[in-house]
N, C-alpha and C positions, 0 to 999 in steps of 0.2 A: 858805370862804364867798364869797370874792372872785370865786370862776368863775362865777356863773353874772353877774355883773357885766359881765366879760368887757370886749370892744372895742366895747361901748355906753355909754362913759360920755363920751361927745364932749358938749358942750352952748353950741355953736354951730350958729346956722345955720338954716333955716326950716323942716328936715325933722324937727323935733321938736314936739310940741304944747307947749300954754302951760298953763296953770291959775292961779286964779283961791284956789287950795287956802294956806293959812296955817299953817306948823307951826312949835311953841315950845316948846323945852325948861324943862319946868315943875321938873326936879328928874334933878341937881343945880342947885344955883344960881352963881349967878359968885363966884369967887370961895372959895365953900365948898372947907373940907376935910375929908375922907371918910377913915374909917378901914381895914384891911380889905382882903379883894382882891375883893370883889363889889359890886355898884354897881349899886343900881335907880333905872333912867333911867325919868322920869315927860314924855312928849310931849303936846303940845294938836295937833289936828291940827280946823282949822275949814275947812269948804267943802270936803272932799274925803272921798273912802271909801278905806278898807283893803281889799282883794283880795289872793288869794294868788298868781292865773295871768293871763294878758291874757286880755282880756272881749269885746273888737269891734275892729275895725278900722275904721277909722282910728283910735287910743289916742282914748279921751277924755281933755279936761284934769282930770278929778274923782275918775280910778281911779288907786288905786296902791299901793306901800305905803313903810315907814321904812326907810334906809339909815341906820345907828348909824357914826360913823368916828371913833374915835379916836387922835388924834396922826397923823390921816394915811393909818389903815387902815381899812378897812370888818371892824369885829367882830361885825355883826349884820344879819342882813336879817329886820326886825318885821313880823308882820302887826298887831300892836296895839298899843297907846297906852302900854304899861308892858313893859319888858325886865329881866332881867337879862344885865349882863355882866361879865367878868372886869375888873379893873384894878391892875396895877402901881405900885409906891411912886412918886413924883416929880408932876412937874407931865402936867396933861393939856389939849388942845382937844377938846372934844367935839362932832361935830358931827351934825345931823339932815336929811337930804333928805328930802322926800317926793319919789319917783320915778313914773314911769309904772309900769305893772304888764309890760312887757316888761324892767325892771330899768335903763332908758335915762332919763339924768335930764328932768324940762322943762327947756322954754328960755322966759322966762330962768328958771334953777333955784331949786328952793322950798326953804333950807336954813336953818339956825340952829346958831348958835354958844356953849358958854359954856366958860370956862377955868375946872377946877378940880385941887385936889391932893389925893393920896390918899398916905395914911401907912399 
């Protein structure tokens, strides 16, 4: 899933747009522990839209959609507000960007974080 990711994940620098877009990992919660090896991630995503392809040039700051990384990988690229994804026994970082819709994050990047464990 990582490729189409690719050598656009720099998020420095003025050649990227900005947004104004809000995303929050509604589920799991901090802290929670999750039984199981699947795990439905529940995002709030305020001020921005989900797309699946880029829409116009120059990116606008309000299209895009979710990058899911856990523990440091990208396991899912969402077009919506609810995934499921796979997950492993131990501790986890889970995290959310909302990205541009060419897969290149904003700057400064729109992401969210929660720590949880799955047994």
């Amino acid at each position: 899933m990582a490729a189409g990711c690719g050598s656009k994940a720099k998020s420095t620098g003025s050649q990227r747009p900005s947004t104004n877009a809000q995303i929050q990992i509604l589920q799991p919660t901090a802290g929670e522990v999750v039984t199981g090896t699947s795990l439905q991630v529940v995002i709030s995503l305020t001020g921005g839209s989900i797309v699946p392809t880029a829409t116009a040039t120059p990116l606008p700051g309000n299209v895009g959609h979710i990058h899911l990384i856990d523990n440091g990988s990208i396991v899912s690229m969402a077009y919506g507000t609810t995934q499921q994804i796979s997950v492993t026994p131990g501790t986890h970082v889970l995290q959310a960007e909302f990205v541009a819709s060419d897969h290149g994050p904003y700057y400064p990047r729109d992401i969210s974080s929660v720590h949880f464990t799955a047994q």
